[in-house]
C-alpha positions as CSV (number, residue, x, y, z in Angstrom):
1,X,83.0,79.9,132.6
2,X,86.7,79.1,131.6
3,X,88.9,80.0,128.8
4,X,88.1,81.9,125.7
5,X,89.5,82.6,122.7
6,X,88.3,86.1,121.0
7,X,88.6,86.4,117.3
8,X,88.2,90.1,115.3
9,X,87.4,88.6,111.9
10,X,90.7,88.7,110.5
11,X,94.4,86.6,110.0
12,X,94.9,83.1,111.3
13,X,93.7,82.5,114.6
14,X,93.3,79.2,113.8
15,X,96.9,78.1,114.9
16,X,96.8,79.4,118.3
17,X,92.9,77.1,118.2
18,X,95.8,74.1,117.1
19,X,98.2,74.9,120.0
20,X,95.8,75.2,123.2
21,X,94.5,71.7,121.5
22,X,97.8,69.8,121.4
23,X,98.8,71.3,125.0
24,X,94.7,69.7,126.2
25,X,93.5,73.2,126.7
26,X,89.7,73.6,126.2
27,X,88.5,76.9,125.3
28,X,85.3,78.7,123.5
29,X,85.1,81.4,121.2
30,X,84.0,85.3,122.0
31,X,80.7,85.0,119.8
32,X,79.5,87.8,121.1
33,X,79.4,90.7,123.8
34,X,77.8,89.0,126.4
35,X,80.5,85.9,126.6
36,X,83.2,88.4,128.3
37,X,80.7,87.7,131.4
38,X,81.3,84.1,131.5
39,X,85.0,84.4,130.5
40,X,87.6,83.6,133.3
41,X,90.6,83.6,131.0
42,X,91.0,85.7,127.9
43,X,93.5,85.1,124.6
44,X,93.6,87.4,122.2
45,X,95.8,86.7,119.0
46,X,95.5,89.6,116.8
47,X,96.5,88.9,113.5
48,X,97.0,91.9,111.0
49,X,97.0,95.5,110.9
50,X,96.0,97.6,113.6
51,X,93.3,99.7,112.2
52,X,91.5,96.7,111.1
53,X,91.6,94.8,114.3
54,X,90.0,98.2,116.0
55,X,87.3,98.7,113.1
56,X,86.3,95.0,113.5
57,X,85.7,94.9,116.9
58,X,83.6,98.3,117.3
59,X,81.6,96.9,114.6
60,X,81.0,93.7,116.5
61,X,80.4,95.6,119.8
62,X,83.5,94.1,121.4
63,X,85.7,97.1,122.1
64,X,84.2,98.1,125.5
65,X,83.4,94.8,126.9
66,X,87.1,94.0,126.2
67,X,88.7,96.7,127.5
68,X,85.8,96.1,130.8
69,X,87.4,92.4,131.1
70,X,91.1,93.3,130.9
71,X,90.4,96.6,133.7
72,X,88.3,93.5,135.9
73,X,91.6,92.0,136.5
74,X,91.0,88.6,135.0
75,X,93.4,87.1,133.5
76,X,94.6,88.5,129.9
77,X,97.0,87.3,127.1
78,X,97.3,89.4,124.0
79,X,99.4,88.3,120.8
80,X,101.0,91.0,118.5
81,X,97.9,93.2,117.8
82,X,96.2,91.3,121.2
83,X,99.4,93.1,122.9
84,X,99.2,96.3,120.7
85,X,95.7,97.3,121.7
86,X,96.5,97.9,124.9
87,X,99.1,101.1,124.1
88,X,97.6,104.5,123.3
89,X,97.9,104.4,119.4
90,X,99.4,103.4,116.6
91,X,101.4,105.1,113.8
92,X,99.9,102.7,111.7
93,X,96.4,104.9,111.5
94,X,94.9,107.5,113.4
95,X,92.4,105.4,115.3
96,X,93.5,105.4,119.3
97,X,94.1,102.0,121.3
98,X,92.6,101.1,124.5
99,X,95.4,103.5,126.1
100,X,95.8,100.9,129.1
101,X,99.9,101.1,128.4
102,X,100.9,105.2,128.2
103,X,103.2,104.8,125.4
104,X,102.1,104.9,121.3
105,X,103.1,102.0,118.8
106,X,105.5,103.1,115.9
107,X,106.8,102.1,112.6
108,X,110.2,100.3,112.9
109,X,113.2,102.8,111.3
110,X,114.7,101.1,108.1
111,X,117.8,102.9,107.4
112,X,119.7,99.5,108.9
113,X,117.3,96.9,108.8
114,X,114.6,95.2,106.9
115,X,110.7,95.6,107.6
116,X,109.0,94.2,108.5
117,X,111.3,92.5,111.2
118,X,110.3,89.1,110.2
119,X,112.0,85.9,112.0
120,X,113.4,84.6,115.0
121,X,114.5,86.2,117.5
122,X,115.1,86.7,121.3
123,X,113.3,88.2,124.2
124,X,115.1,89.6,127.2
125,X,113.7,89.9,130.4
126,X,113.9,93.6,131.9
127,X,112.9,92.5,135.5
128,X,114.9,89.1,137.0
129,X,113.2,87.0,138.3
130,X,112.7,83.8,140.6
131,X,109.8,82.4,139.8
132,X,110.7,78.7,138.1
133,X,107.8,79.0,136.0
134,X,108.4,82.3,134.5
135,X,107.0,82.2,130.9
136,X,109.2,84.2,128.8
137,X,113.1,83.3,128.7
138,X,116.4,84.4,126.6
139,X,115.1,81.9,123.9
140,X,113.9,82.7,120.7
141,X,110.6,83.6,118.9
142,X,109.0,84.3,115.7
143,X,108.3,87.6,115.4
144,X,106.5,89.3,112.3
145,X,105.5,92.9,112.3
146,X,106.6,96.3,111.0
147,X,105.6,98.2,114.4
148,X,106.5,98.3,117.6
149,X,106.5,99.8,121.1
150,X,109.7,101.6,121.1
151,X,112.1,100.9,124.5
152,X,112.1,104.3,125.7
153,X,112.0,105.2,129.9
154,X,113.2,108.4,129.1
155,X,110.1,109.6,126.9
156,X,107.3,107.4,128.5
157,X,108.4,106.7,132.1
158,X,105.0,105.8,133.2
159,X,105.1,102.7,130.7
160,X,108.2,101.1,131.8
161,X,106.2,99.4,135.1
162,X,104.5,97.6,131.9
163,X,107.8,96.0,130.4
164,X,108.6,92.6,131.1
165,X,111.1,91.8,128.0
166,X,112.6,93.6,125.3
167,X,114.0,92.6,121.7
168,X,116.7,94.3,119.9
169,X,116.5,94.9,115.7
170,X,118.8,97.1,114.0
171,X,119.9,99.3,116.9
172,X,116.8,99.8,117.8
173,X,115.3,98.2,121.3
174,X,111.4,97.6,121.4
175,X,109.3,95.9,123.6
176,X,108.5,92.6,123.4
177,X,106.3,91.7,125.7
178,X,104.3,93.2,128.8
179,X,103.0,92.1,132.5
180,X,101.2,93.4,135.2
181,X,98.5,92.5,136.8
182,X,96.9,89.8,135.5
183,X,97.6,91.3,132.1
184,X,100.0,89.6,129.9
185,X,101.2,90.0,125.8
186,X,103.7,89.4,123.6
187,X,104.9,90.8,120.2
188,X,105.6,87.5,119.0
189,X,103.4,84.8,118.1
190,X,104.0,81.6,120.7
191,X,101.9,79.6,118.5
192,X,104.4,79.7,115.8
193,X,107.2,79.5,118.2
194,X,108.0,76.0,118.2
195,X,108.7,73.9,121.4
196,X,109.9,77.4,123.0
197,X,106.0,79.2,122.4
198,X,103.7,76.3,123.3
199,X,105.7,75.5,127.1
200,X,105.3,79.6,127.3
201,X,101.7,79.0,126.4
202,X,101.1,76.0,128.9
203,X,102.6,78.1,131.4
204,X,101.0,80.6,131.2
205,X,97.5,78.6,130.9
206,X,98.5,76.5,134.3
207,X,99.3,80.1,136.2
208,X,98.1,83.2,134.9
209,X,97.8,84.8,138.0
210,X,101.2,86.9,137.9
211,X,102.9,87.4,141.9
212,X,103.5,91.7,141.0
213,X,105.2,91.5,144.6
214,X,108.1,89.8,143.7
215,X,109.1,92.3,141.0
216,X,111.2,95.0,142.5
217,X,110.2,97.9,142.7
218,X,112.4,99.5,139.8
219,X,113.9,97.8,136.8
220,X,117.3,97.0,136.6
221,X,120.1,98.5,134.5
222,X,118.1,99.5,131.3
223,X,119.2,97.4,128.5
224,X,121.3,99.4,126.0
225,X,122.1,98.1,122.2
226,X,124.3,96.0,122.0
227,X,126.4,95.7,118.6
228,X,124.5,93.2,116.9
229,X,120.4,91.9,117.3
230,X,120.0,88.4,118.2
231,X,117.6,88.0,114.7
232,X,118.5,84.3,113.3
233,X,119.0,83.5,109.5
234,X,116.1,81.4,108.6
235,X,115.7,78.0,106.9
236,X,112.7,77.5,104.6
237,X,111.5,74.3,103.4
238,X,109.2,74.8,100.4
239,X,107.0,71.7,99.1
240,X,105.3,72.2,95.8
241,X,102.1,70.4,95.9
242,X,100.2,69.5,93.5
243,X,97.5,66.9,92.2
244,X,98.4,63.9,90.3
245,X,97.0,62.2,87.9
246,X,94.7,60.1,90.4
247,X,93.6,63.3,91.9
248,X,95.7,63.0,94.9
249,X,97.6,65.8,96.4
250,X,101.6,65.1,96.3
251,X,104.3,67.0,96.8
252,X,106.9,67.0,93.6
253,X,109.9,68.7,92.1
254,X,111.5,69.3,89.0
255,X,114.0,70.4,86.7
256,X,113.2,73.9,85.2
257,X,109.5,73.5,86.3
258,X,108.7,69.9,84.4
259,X,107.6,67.5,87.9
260,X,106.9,64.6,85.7
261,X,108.8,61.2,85.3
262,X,110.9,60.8,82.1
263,X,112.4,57.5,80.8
264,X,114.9,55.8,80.8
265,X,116.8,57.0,77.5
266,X,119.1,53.6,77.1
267,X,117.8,50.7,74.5
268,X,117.7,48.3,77.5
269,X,115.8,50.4,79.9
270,X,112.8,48.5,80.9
271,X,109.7,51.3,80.6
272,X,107.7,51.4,83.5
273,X,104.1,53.3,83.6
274,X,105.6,56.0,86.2
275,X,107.3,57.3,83.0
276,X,105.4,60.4,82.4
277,X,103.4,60.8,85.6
278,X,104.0,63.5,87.8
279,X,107.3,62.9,90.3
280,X,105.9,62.2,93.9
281,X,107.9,62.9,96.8
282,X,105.5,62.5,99.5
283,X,102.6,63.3,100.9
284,X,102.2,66.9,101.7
285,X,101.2,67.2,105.4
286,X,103.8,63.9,106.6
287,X,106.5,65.7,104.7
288,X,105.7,69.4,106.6
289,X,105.5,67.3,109.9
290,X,109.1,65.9,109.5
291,X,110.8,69.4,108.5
292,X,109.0,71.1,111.5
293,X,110.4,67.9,113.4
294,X,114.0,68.7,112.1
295,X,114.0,72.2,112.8
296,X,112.5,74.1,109.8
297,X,111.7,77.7,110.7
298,X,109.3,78.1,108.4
299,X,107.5,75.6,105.7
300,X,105.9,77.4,102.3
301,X,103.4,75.4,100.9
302,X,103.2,76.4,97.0
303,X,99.9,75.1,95.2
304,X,100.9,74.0,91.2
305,X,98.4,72.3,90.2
306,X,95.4,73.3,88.0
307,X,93.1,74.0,90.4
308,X,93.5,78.4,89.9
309,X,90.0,78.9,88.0
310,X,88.2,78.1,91.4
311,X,90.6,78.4,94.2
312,X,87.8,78.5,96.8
313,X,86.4,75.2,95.5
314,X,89.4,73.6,95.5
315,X,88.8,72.1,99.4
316,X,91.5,69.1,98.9
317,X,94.2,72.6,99.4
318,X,92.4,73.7,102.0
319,X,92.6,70.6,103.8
320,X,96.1,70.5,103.6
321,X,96.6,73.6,104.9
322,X,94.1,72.9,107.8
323,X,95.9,69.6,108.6
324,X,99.6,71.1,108.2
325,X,98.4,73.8,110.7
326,X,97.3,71.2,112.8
327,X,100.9,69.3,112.6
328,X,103.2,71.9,112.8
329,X,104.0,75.1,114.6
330,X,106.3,76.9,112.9
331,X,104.6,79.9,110.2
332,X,102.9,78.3,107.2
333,X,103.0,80.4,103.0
334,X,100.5,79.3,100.7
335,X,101.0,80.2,97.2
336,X,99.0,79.4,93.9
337,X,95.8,81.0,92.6
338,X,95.6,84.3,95.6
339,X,94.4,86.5,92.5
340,X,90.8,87.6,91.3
341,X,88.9,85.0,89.7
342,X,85.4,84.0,88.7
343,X,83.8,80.7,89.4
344,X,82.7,78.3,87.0
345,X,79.1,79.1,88.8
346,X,79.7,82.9,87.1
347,X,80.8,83.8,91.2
348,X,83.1,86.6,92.0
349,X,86.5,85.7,93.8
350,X,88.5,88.5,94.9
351,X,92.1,87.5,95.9
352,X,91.4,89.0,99.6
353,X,88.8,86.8,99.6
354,X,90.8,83.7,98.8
355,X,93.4,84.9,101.2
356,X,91.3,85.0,103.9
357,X,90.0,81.7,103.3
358,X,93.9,80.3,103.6
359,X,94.0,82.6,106.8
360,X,91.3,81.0,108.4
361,X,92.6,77.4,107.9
362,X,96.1,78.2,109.4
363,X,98.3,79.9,106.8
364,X,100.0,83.3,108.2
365,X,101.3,84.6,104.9
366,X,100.1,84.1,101.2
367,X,102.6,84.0,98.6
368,X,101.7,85.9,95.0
369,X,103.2,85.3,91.3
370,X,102.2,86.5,88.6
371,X,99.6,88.9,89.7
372,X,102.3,90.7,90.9
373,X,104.0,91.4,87.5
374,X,100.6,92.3,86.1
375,X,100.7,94.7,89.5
376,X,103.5,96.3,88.6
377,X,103.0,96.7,84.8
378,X,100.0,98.9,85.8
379,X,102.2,100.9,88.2
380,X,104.6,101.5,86.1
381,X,101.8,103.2,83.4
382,X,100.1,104.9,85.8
383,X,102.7,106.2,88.0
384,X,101.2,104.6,91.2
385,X,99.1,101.5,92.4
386,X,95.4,101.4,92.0
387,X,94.5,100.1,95.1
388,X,92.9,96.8,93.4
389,X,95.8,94.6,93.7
390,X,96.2,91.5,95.1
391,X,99.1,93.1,96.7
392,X,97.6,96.2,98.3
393,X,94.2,94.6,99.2
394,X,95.8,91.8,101.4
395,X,97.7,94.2,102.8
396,X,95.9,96.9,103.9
397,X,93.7,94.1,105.7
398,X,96.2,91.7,107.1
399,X,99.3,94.2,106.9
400,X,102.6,93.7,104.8
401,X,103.6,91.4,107.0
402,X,101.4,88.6,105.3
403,X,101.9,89.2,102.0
404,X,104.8,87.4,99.8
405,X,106.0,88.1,96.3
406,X,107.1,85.1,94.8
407,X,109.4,86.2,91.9
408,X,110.6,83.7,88.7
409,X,113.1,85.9,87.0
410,X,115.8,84.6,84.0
411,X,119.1,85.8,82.7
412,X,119.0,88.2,79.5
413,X,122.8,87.8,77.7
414,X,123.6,91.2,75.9
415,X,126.7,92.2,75.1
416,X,127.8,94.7,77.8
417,X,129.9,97.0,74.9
418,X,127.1,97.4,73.1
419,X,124.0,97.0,74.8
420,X,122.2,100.5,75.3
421,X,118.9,99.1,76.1
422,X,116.8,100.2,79.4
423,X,118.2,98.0,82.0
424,X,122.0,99.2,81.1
425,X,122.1,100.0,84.7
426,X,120.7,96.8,86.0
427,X,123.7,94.9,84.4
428,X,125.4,92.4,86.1
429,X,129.3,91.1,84.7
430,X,130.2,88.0,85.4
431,X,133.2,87.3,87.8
432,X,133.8,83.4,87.7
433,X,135.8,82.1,85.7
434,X,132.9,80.4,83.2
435,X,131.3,84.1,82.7
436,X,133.4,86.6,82.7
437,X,133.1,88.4,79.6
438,X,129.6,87.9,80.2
439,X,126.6,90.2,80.9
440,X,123.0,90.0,81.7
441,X,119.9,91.5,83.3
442,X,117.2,89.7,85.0
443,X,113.7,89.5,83.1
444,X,110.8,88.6,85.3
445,X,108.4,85.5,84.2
446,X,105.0,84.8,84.8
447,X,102.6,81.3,84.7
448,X,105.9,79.4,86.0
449,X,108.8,80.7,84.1
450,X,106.8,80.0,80.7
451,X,105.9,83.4,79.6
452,X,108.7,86.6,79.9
453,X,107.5,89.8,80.6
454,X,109.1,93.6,80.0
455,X,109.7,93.9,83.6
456,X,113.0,93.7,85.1
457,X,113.5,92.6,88.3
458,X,114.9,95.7,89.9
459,X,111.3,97.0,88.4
460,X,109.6,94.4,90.3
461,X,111.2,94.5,93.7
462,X,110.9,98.0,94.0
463,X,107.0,97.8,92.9
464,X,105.8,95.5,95.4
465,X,107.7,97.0,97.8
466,X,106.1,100.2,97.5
467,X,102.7,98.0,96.8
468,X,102.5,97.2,100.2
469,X,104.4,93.3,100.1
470,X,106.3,92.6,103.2
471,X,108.5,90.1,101.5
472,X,110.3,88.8,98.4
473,X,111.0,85.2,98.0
474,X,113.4,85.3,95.1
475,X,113.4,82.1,92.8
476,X,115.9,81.9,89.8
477,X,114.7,79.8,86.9
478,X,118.5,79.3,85.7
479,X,119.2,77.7,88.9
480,X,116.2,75.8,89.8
481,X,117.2,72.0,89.8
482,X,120.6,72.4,88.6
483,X,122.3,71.8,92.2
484,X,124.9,74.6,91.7
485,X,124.2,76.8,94.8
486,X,121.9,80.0,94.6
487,X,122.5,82.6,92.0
488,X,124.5,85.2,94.3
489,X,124.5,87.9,91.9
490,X,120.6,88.1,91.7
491,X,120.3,88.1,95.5
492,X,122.4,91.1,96.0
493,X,120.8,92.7,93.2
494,X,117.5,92.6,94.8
495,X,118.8,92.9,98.5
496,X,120.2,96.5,98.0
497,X,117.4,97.4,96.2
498,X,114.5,97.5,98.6
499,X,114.0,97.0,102.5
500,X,112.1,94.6,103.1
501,X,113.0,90.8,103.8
502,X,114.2,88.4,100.6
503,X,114.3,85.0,100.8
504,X,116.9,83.1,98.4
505,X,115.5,80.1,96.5
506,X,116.9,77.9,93.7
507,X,119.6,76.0,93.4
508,X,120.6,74.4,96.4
509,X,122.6,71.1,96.2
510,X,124.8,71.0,99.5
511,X,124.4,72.7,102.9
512,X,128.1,74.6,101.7
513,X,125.4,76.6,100.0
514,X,123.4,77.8,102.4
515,X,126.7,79.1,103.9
516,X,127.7,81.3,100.6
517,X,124.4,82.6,100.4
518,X,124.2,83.9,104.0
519,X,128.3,84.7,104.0
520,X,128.0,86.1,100.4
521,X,124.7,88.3,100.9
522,X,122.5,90.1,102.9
523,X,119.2,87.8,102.2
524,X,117.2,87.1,105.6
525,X,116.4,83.7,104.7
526,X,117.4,80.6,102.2
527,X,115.2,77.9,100.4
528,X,115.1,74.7,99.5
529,X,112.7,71.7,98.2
530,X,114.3,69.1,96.2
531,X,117.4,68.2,98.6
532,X,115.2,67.8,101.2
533,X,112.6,65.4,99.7
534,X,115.3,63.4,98.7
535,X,117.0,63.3,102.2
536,X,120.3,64.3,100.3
537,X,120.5,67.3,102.9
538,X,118.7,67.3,106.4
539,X,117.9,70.7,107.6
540,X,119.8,70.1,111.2
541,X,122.6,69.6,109.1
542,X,122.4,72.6,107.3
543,X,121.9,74.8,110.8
544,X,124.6,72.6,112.4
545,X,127.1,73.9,109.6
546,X,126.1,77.5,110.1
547,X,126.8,77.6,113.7
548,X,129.7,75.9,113.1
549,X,130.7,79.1,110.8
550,X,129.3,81.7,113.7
551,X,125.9,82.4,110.9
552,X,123.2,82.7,113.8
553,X,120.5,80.2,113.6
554,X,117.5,78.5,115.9
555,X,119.2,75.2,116.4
């Protein structure tokens, strides 16, 4: 008897495993039907798209005996899909929920806002209350999902007894979490909520029993939109890992992609034997620790070494991940080698397969390269995707939500009174003073900025997009390393292009930076590496100069 976890098969439940351990929580797994008997306490974090999470469990024979244990009035906690299980259905597909909640689950509206709604963000409480233990406040959490229960008393009246909090994006309110009974669930993920998730998780854990009879009968007031959502701008600390020449795992940086030492040019340079080996900056699990520490809202682990022929094999990244997972509590990327592959054994490895893997040690979003140009170059000669993707297979298991395109692209000069070529509308003329005359369109790269490919980065946005990816982190190889700020023209080019999140990367040398890119463009989120290995910029700098300037950030 005591507390169990219950696990579908699918995204990273692994992290909310981490937080119940770091808060002294024991629990066991659901491993089968009969262990909803012996439960006394139920968690369910559902990670990943809705139809999958209800597939899973029928075929495991959970279904019933969950829906039995949350109608016996023991205690219940559902995350995201653990939450969206109990409405009636979901846009998403055509297979009905546990329809414990009379209200369906639908796609988020886009016309003024990107989706997925991805980020932090607050949760309102509809009901006041005075109990000093009350687990959800005005604080914020990381939300990351493209549907929702839609606020709406006026259309399901019956559901609004169910509504504890709700979250505003766009103009649109949704629900973000629910209580009654002993039934509890949230939207957002707690585990990746910082400090703010695990004391809403402890609280929960030390009293689950809810007191319904201080909740008045009615809610107050209904909460109208206000003018703008409380969704933060997020700071993203990236830390290229890769092995050395030892075999050890370090994290490194360089200039245009080359992470090893050079030497000393001057005749009286004394020549040491780190010329030539690859830069170290730390060790990758220490360094995640101290940007979750200072205040990193999300950390993007990006695997460079040469380890892509066997990804699955290559345990020392695994480890990482496990251990990072472990250390931190803030959403983990992974990037490097999520693409098909064959062992050296002559073994199949399908990119979902090596995503899950990743999953399963704690990431919550998988960052893809180059695959996704070769992606695209197929939908753009067959006038639609194939369905084989790395892309559209992750995706149609774990949602959009937890796939990343990680984009290298480069300038292309032309002359702009001549130049009749196919991206004449993709143009961009410079304005500062060092380019004006100047025009250019952005080619996309592939195997780190070393290889070009006919696909322009307008081409590529929109073809993930409509792929299924639920993100863009935007790299620019002009401005990686140089310390100039990020390349503002490329970020508006891709930000008005599609609707879902981008995340500027490349080129930050100050924290005045961070301020153009957020004052200067619509991206959801800015990027760094170098700066912060070095310590030249701390991130609660950066989001202390933000505030300052009214930008909205989780300080």
């Amino acid at each position: 008897m005591g507390l169990y976890l219950l696990d579908y098969g699918a995204g990273n439940v692994r992290s909310l495993a981490n937080s119940l351990t770091k808060l002294g929580h024991k629990f066991q797994w659901i491993a089968a039907p009969a262990d909803f008997a012996n439960a006394t306490m139920l968690i369910f974090p559902g990670v990943g798209a809705f139809s999958t999470a209800i597939q899973n469990l029928q075929s495991k024979g959970l279904l019933a005996p969950l829906r039995e244990y949350i109608l016996s009035g023991r205690p219940y906690f559902g995350i995201c899909i653990g939450m969206q299980i109990l409405f009636e259905s979901s846009s998403e597909s055509n297979i009905p929920g546990l329809a414990i909640v009379p209200c369906p689950v639908e796609l988020f509206d886009s016309t003024d806002k990107a989706v997925p709604h991805m980020g932090w963000n607050s949760a309102d409480l509809l009901y006041p209350s005075s109990d000093k233990d009350e687990p959800v406040e005005s604080s914020y959490y990381y939300y990351v999902h493209s549907y929702c229960a839609k606020y709406n008393p006026e259309k399901y009246p019956a559901a609004t007894e169910w509504v504890h909090s709700t979250t505003q994006y766009g103009q649109e309110l949704f629900v973000s979490s629910v209580r009654k009974g002993s039934v509890f669930g949230t939207q957002f993920h707690p585990e990746k909520s910082g400090e703010a998730g695990l004391a809403l998780l402890d609280a929960w854990l030390r009293k689950p029993e809810l007191a319904t009879s201080d909740l008045p009968p009615t809610p107050r007031t209904p909460p109208k939109p206000k003018s703008k959502h409380s969704l933060t701008k997020r700071i993203v600390a990236a830390l290229d890992v890769r092995a050395n020449d030892e075999g050890d795992l370090v994290v490194t940086k360089g200039d245009q992609y080359d992470v090893r030492e050079k030497a000393d040019p001057t005749p009286s340079a004394v020549h040491t034997k780190t010329a030539g080996a690859v830069r170290n900056l730390g060790k990758p699990v220490a360094l995640a620790a101290r940007y979750y520490a200072q205040g990193a809202d999300e950390l993007c682990l990006l695997n460079i070494t040469s380890f892509r022929q066997s990804p699955l094999q290559d345990q020392p990244m695994l480890a990482v991940v496990r251990a990072a997972a472990e250390a931190v509590f803030v959403p983990l990327t992974i990037g490097g080698g999520i693409k098909d592959s064959v062992d050296p054994d002559g073994t199949p490895r399908s990119a979902l397969e090596v995503a899950g893997a990743y999953f399963r040690a704690g990431a919550d979003k998988v960052s893809i390269g180059s695959e996704a140009v070769y992606a695209v170059e197929r939908l753009r000669a067959a006038g639609k995707g194939d369905g084989t993707s790395a892309i559209e297979t992750i995706a149609h298991v774990y949602g959009r939500q937890a796939v990343v395109v990680s984009v290298d692209p480069r300038r292309v000069y032309v002359d702009p009174a001549t130049y009749d070529g196919p991206y004449k509308d993709e143009l961009v003329i410079g304005r500062a003073e060092n380019e004006r005359g100047k025009a250019w369109w952005y080619q996309c790269t592939v195997s780190g900025g070393r290889e070009a490919r006919e696909v322009s980065v307008v081409e590529l946005a929109r073809g993930v997009e409509s792929l299924g990816a639920g993100e863009i982190l935007l790299n620019s190889i002009d401005r990686d390393g140089t310390g100039l700020g990020f390349d503002l023209d490329l970020i508006n080019l891709v930000r008005q292009q599609v609707n879902i999140p981008v995340v500027a990367s490349s080129g930050a040398g100050g924290k005045e930076h961070f301020l153009d890119v957020f004052e200067s463009t619509d991206a959801e989120a800015a990027l760094a590496a170098g700066i912060f290995h070095r310590e030249e910029v701390e991130i609660v700098d950066v989001k202390g100069a933000l505030e300052t300037a009214g930008i909205n950030v989780r300080v």
